[in-house]
C-alpha positions as CSV (number, residue, x, y, z in Angstrom):
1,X,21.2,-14.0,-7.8
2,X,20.6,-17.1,-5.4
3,X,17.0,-17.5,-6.5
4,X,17.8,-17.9,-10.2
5,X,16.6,-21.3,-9.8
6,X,13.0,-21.0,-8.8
7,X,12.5,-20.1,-12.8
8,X,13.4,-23.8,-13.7
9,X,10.2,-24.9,-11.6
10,X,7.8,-21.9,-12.2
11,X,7.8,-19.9,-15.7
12,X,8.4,-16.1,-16.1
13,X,5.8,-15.5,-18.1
14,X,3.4,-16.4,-15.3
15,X,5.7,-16.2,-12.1
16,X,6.3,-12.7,-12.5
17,X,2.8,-11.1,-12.8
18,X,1.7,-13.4,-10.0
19,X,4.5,-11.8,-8.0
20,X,3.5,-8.4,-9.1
21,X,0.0,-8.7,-9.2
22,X,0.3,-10.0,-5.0
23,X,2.0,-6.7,-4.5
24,X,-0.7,-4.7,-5.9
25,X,-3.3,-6.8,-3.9
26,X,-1.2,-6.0,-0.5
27,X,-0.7,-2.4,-1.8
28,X,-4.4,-1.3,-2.1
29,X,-5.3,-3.3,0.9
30,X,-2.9,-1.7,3.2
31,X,-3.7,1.7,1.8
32,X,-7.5,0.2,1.8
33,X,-7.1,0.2,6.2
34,X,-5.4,3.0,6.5
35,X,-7.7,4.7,5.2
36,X,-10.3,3.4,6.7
37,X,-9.0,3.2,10.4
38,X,-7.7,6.1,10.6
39,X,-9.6,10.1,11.3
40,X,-6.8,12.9,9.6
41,X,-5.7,10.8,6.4
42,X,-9.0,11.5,4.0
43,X,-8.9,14.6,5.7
44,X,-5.5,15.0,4.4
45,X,-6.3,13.8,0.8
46,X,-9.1,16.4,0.4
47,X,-6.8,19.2,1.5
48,X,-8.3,19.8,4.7
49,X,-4.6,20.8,6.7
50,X,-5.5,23.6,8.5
51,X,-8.1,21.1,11.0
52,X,-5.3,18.4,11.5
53,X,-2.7,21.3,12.4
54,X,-5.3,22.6,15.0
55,X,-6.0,19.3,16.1
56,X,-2.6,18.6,17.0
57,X,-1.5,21.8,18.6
58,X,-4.1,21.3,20.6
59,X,-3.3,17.6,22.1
C-alpha cells in the first residue's frame, strides 16, 4: 500500500470515519440532484414505468 504512511500523521480512529463519513456526504448529495434535476427518476421510485416507457417510445 503506498499510502501506509498518511496513518503516522493522521489517526485511524479519526481518519477513517472522516473518510467515510465524506463519502456519505457526496453520496446523498449526488443522489440529492439527481433527484431533484431530473423528471422520470421519482417517477421511477414510485413504480410509475408504464409513463416513462410511453414517454420514450414516443421521442
Amino acid at each position: 500500500m503506498n499510502q501506509g504512511r498518511i496513518w503516522t500523521v493522521v489517526k485511524p480512529t479519526v481518519g477513517l470515519p472522516l473518510l467515510l463519513g465524506s463519502v456519505a456526504v457526496i453520496v446523498i448529495l449526488v443522489h440529492f440532484a439527481v433527484l431533484t434535476h431530473t423528471t422520470w427518476v421519482a417517477k421511477f421510485m414510485n413504480g410509475k414505468t408504464a409513463m416513462i416507457e410511453a414517454s420514450v417510445a414516443s421521442v
